[in-house]
C-alpha positions as CSV (number, residue, x, y, z in Angstrom):
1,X,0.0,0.0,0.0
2,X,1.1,3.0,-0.8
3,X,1.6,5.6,2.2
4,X,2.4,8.9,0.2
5,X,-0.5,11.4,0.2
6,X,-2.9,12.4,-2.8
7,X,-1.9,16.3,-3.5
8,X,-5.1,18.1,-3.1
9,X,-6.0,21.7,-5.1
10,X,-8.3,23.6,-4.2
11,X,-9.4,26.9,-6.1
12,X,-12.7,28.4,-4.3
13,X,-14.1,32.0,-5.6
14,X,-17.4,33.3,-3.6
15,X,-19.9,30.7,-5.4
16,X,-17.6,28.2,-6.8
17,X,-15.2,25.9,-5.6
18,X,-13.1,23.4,-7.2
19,X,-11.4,20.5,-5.7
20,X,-8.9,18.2,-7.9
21,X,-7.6,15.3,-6.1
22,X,-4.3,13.7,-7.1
23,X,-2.7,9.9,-6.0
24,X,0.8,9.6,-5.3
25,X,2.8,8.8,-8.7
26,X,0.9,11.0,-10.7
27,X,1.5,14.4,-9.4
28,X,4.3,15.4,-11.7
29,X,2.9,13.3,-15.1
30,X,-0.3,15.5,-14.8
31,X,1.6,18.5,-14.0
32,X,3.5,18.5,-17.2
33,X,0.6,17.5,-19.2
34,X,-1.4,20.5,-17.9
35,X,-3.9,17.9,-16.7
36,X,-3.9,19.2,-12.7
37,X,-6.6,21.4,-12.4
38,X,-10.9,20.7,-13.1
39,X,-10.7,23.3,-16.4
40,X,-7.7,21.9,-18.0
41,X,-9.3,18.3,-17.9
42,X,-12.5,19.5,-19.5
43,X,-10.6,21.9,-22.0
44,X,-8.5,18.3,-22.9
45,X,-9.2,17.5,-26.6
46,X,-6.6,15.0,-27.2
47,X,-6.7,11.2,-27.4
48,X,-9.8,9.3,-28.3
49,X,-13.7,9.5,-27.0
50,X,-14.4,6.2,-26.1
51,X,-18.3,6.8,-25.6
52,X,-20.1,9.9,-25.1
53,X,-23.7,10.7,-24.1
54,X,-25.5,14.6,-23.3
55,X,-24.0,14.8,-20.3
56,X,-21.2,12.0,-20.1
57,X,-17.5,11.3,-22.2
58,X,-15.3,8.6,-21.5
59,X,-11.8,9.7,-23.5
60,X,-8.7,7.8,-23.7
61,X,-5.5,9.8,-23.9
62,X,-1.5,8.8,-24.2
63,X,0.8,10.8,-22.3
64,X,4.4,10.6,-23.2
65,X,6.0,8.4,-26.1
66,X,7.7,5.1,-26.0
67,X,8.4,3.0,-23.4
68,X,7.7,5.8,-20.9
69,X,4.4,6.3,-22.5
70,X,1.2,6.5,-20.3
71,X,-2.6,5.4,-21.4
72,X,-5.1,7.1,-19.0
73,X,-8.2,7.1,-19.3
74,X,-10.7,10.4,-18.4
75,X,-14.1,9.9,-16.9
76,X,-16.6,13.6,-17.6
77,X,-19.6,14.2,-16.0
78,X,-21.6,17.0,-16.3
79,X,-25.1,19.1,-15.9
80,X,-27.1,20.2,-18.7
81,X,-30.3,21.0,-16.4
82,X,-31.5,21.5,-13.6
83,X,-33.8,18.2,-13.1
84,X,-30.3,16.3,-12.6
85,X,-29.2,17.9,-9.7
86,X,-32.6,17.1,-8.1
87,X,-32.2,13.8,-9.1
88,X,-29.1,13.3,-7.5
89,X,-29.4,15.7,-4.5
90,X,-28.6,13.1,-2.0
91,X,-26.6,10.9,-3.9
92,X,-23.3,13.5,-4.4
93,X,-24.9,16.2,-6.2
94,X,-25.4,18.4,-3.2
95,X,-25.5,16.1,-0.3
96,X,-22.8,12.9,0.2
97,X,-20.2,11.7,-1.8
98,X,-19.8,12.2,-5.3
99,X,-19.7,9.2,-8.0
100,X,-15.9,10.4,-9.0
101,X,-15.1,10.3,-5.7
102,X,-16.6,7.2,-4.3
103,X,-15.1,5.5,-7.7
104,X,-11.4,7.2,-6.5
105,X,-12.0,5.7,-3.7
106,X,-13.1,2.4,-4.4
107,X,-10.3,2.2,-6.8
108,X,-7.5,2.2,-4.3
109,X,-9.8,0.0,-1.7
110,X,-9.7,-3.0,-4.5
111,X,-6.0,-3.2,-4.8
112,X,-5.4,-2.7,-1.5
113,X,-7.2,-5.8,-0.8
114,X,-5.3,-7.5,-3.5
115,X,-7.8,-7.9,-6.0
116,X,-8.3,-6.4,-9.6
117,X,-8.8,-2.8,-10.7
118,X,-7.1,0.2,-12.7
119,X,-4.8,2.1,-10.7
120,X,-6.6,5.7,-9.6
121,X,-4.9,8.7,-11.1
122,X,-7.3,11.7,-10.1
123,X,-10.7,13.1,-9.8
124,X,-11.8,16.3,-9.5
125,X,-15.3,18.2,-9.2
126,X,-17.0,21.9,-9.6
127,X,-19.2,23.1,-7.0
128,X,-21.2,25.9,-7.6
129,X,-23.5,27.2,-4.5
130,X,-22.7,24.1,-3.0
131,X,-24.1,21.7,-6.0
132,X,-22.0,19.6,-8.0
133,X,-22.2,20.6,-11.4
134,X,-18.9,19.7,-13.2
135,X,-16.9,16.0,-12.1
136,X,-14.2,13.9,-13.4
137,X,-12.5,10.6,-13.0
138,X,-8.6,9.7,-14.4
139,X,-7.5,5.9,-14.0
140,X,-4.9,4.4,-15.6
141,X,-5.0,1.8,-18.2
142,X,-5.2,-1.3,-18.2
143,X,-3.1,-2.9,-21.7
144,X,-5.0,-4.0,-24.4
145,X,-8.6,-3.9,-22.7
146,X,-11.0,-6.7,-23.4
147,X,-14.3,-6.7,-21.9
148,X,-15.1,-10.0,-20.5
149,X,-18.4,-10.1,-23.0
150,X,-16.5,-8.9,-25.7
151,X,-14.2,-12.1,-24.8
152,X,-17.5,-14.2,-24.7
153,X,-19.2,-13.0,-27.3
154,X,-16.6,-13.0,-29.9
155,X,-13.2,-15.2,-28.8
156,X,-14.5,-18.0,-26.5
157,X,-17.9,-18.5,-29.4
158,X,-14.8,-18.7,-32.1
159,X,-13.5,-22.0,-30.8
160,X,-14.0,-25.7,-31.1
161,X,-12.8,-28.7,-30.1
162,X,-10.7,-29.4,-27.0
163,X,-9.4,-25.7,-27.0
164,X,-12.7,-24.2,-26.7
165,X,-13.4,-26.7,-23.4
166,X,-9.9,-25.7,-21.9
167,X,-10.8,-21.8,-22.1
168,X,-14.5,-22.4,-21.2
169,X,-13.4,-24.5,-18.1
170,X,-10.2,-21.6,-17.9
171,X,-12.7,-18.6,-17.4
172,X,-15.2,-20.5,-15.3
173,X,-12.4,-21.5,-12.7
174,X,-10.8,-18.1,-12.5
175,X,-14.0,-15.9,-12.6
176,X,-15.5,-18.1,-9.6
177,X,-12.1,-17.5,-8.0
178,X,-11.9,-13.6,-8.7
179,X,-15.4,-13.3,-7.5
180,X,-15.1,-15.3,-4.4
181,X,-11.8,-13.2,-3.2
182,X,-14.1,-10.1,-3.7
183,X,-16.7,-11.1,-1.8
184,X,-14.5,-12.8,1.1
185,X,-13.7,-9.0,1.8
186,X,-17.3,-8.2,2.1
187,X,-16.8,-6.1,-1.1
188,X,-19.7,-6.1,-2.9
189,X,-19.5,-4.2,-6.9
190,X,-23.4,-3.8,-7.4
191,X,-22.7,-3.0,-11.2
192,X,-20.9,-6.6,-11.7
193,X,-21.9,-6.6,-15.2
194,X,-19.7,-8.2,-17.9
195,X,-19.0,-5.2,-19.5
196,X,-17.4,-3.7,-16.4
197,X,-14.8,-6.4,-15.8
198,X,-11.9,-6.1,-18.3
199,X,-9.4,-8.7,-19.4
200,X,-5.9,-7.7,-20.3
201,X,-6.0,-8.9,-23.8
202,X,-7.0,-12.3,-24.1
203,X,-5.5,-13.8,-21.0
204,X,-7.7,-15.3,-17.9
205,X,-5.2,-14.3,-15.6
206,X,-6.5,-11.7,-14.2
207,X,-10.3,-9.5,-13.9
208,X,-10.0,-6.0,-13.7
209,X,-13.1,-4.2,-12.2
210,X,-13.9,-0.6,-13.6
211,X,-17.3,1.6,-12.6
212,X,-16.8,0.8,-9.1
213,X,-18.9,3.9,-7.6
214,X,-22.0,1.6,-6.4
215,X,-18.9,-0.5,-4.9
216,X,-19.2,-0.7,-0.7
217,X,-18.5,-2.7,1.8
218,X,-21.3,-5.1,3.8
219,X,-21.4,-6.1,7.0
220,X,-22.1,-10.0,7.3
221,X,-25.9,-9.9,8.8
222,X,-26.4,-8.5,4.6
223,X,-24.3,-10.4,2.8
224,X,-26.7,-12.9,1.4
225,X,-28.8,-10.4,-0.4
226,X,-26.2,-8.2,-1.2
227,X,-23.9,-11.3,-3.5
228,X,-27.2,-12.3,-4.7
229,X,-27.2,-8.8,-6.5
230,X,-23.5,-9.0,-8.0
231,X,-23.8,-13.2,-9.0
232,X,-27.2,-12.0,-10.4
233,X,-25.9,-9.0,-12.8
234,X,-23.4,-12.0,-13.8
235,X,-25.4,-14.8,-14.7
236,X,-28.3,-12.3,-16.3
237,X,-26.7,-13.0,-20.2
238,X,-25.0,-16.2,-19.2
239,X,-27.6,-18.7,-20.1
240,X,-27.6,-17.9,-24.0
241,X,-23.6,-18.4,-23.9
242,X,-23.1,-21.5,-21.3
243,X,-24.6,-24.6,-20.3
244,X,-26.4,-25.0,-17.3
245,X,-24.1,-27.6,-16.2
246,X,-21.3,-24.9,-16.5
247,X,-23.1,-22.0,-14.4
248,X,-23.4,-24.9,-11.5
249,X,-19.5,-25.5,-12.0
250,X,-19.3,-21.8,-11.5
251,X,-20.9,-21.2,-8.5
252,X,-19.5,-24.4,-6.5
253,X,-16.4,-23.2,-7.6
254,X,-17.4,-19.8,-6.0
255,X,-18.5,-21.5,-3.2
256,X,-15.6,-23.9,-2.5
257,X,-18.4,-26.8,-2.0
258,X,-18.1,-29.6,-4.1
259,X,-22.0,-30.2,-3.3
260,X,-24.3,-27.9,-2.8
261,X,-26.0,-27.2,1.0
262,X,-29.2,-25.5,2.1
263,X,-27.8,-22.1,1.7
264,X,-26.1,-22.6,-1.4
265,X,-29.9,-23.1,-3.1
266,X,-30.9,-20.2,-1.0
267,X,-28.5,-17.9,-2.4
268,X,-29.1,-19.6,-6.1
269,X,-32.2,-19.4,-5.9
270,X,-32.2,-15.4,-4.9
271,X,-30.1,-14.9,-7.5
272,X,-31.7,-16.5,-10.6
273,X,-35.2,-14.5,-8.9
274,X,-33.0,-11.1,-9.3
275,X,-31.2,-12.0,-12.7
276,X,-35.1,-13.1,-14.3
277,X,-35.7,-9.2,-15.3
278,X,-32.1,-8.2,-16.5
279,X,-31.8,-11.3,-18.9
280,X,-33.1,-9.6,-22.3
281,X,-31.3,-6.1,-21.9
282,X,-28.0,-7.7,-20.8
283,X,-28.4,-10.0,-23.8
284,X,-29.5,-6.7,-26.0
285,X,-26.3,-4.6,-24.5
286,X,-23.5,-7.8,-25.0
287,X,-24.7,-8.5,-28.5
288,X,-24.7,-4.8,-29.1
289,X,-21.4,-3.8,-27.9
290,X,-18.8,-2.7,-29.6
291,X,-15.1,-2.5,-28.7
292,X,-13.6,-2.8,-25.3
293,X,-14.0,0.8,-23.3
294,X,-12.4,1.3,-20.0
295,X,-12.5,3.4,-17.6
């Protein structure tokens, strides 16, 4: 764990205030970029835009050339009216944490616990009589991104034979195992979506968990309901891509049981009742999808 502190700047006129929060590593890189303060981020034009909605842009940039080159990867948000900041009063917009800052936060929580994520770069957000009106995210980048239903959907479907049983049994053993360390540190995503856990490339090795700002920790007495949510947003597309067999295979191997017991079916069973309604648009947004995005 790393003990040096994130810089904090702070620029505050009578009605607005900005705060840009940088971690340790990054200071200088952002500094000679001009990347350090909430207007140059939102005045950065360079790189590629990833997706972009009214009032979101996901934008990859490089910094640097060469082997000391950096891909990071810039999370906006913004308001366009007024009806958002009502909608989010108490969720960061004018009361409580912010979704930039709960993802910063979340970020370094993950890898301090050993598992899977980008590394946090910065975040930074606009106040303006006390609601939240401009916000931003930088993580670093994980190489050559792969979204795990990308990796479904069009490498693991490519294969036959005895190589398509080894990678099938490959990313059902090391998924099971990824999840199960996650939720042994009562670390529960609540977006566990394929499309927000990112393979570097095409190896199993490794998960990397990105839109982390529903992430929290649970206390045991609400566990049950709690991985119910995060092994329901998994399995909601899995049936059209594995065998039942397989998703059993999955979840024992989450478990560590080679049988399952009373509270194993409980927790199945609350699971498959909260995947039931996210089946067709999960199955609408993987065969959908496009190329691998990160933040």
């Amino acid at each position: 764990m790393d003990r040096r502190r994130d810089r904090v700047l702070a620029y505050e006129t009578m009605l607005c205030h900005q705060t840009t929060v940088i971690a340790p590593g990054f200071q200088a890189l952002l500094h000679e970029h001009h990347l350090d303060s909430v207007e140059a981020v939102y005045q950065c034009s360079a790189g590629d835009i990833i997706t972009r909605s009214g009032s979101t842009e996901v934008r990859r940039i490089t910094l640097g050339s060469g082997a000391q080159s950096e891909t990071l990867f810039i999370k906006k948000y913004w308001v366009n009216k007024p009806s958002q900041l009502w909608r989010g009063m108490f969720r960061g917009t004018f009361f409580g944490c912010s979704k930039v800052r709960r993802e910063y936060a979340n970020l370094a929580r993950l890898r301090d616990m050993g598992l899977d994520a980008p590394a946090r770069v910065a975040f930074g957000e606009e106040r303006k009589a006390g609601w939240l009106v401009r916000s931003y995210l930088i993580s670093q980048g994980v190489p050559a991104p792969t979204t795990l239903h990308q990796f479904i959907r069009d490498q693991l479907s490519a294969l036959c034979g005895e190589e398509a049983r080894q990678a099938r049994q490959a990313l059902i053993e090391n998924l099971a195992l990824s999840t199960r360390r996650l939720h042994e540190h009562h670390f529960v995503h609540h977006d566990y979506f394929w499309r927000n856990i990112l393979l570097n490339g095409l190896s199993l090795e490794h998960f990397f968990l990105i839109d982390a700002h529903k992430g929290r920790i649970w206390h045991s007495w609400s566990d049950g309901h709690a991985r119910a949510c995060d092994l329901a947003s998994l399995d909601a597309p899995a049936p059209y891509f594995f065998r039942r067999a397989e998703r059993l295979r999955f979840f024992l191997r989450y478990r560590n049981h080679r049988r399952l017991d009373d509270q194993d079916k409980a927790l199945i069973r609350e699971s498959l009742r909260l995947a039931a309604p996210m089946r067709e648009n999960q199955l609408r947004r993987v065969m959908g999808s496009g190329a691998a995005r990160q933040p």
